[in-house]
C-alpha positions as CSV (number, residue, x, y, z in Angstrom):
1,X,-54.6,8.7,-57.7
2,X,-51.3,10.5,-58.4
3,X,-51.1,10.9,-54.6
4,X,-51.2,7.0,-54.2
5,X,-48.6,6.6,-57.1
6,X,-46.0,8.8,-55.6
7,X,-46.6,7.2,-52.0
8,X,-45.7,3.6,-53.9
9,X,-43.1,5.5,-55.3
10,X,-41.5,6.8,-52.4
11,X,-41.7,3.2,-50.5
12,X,-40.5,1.3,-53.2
13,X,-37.4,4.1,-53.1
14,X,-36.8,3.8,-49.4
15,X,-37.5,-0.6,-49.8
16,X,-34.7,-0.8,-52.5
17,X,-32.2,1.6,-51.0
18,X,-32.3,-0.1,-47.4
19,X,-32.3,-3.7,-48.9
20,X,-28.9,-2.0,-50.5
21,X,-27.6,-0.8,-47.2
22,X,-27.9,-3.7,-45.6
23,X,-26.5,-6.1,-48.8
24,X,-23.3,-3.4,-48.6
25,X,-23.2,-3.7,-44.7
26,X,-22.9,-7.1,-44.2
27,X,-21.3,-8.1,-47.7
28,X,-23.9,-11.3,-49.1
29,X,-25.8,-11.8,-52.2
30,X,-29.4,-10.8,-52.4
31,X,-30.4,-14.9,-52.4
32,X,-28.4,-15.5,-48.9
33,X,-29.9,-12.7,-47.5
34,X,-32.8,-14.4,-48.0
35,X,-32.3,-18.1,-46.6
36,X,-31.0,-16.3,-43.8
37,X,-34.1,-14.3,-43.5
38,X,-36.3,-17.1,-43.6
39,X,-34.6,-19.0,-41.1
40,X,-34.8,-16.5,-38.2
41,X,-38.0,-15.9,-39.5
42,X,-38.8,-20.2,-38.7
43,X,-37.1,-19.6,-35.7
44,X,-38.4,-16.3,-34.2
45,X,-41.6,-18.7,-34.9
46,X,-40.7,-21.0,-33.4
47,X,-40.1,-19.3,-30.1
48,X,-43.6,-17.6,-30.7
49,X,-45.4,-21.0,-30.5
50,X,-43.6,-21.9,-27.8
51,X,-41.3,-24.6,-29.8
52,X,-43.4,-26.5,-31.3
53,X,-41.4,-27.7,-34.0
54,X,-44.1,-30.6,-35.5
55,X,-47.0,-28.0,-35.7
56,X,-46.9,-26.4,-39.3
57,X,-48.1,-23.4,-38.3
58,X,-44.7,-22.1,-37.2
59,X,-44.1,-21.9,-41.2
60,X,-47.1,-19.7,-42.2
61,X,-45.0,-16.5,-40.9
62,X,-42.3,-17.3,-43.3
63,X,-44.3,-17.4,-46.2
64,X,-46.6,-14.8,-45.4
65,X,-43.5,-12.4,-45.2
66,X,-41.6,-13.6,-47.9
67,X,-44.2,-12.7,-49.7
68,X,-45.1,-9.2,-48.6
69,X,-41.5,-8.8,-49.2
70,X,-41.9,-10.2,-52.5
71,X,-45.0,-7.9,-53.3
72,X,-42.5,-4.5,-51.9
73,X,-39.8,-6.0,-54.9
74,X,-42.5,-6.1,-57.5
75,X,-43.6,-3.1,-55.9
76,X,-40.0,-1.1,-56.8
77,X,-39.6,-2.6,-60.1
78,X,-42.6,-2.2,-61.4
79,X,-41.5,1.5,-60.5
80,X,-37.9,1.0,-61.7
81,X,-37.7,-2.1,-64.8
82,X,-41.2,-3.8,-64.6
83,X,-42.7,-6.1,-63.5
84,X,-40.3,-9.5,-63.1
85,X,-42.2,-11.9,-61.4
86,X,-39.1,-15.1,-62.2
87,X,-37.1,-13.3,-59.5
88,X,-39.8,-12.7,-57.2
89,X,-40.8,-16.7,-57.5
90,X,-36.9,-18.0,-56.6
91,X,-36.9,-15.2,-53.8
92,X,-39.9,-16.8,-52.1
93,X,-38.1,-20.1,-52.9
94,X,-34.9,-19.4,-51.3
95,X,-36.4,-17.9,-48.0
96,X,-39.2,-20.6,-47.5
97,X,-36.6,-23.8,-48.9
98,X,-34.3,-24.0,-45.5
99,X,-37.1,-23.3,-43.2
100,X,-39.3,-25.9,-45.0
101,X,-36.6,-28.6,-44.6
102,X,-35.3,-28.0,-41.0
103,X,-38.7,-28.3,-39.9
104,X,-39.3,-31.7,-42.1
105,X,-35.8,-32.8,-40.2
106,X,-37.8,-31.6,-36.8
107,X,-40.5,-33.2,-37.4
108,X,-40.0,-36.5,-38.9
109,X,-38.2,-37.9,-35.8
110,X,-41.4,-36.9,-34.0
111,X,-44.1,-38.5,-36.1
112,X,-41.7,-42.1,-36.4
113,X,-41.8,-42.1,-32.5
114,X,-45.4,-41.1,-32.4
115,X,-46.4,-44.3,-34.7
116,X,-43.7,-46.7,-32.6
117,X,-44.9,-46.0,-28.8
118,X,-45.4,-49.2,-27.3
């Protein structure tokens, strides 16, 4: 058991200090790091399933891994302050929001045409 504890430990350590690298490196806040996450994320998707912008599925890999992320943040604060699960909530918010609307913008056109084909 202590074995497992430390290995948490250590990867919540290593988590926290590269997320810390990288907000130093290219100078943004923690919550545009994110929206910028989860749009290459949809878009990385997107390319994946072959740009299919009107199939939902190309938004399950955004939230599946803004929330492992999210788990890796509660992850080092449960090791650092506790568990504060507020932040981790408007985290997962900020990456899945822009991803969730450009594909409602993609979309839409596609389903109004799809309804008007004569």
């Amino acid at each position: 058991m202590r074995a497992f504890a430390i290995s948490f430990f250590v990867k919540g350590v290593l988590f926290e200090s590269t997320k810390q690298a990288i907000e130093a490196t290219i100078h943004l806040h923690r919550d545009a790091i994110h929206i910028y996450i989860g749009v290459a994320i949809l878009l990385v998707a997107s390319l994946w399933f072959s740009h299919r912008w009107t199939a939902s599925r190309v938004l399950v890999p955004v939230v599946i891994i803004a929330t492992l992320l999210e788990v890796m943040d509660l992850i080092a604060a449960y090791i650092g302050d506790g568990l504060l699960y507020g932040f981790s909530v408007k985290d997962v918010l900020n990456t899945c929001a822009i991803p969730v609307l450009i594909w409602f913008v993609w979309m839409r056109p596609s389903a109004v045409t799809k309804g008007h084909d004569a």
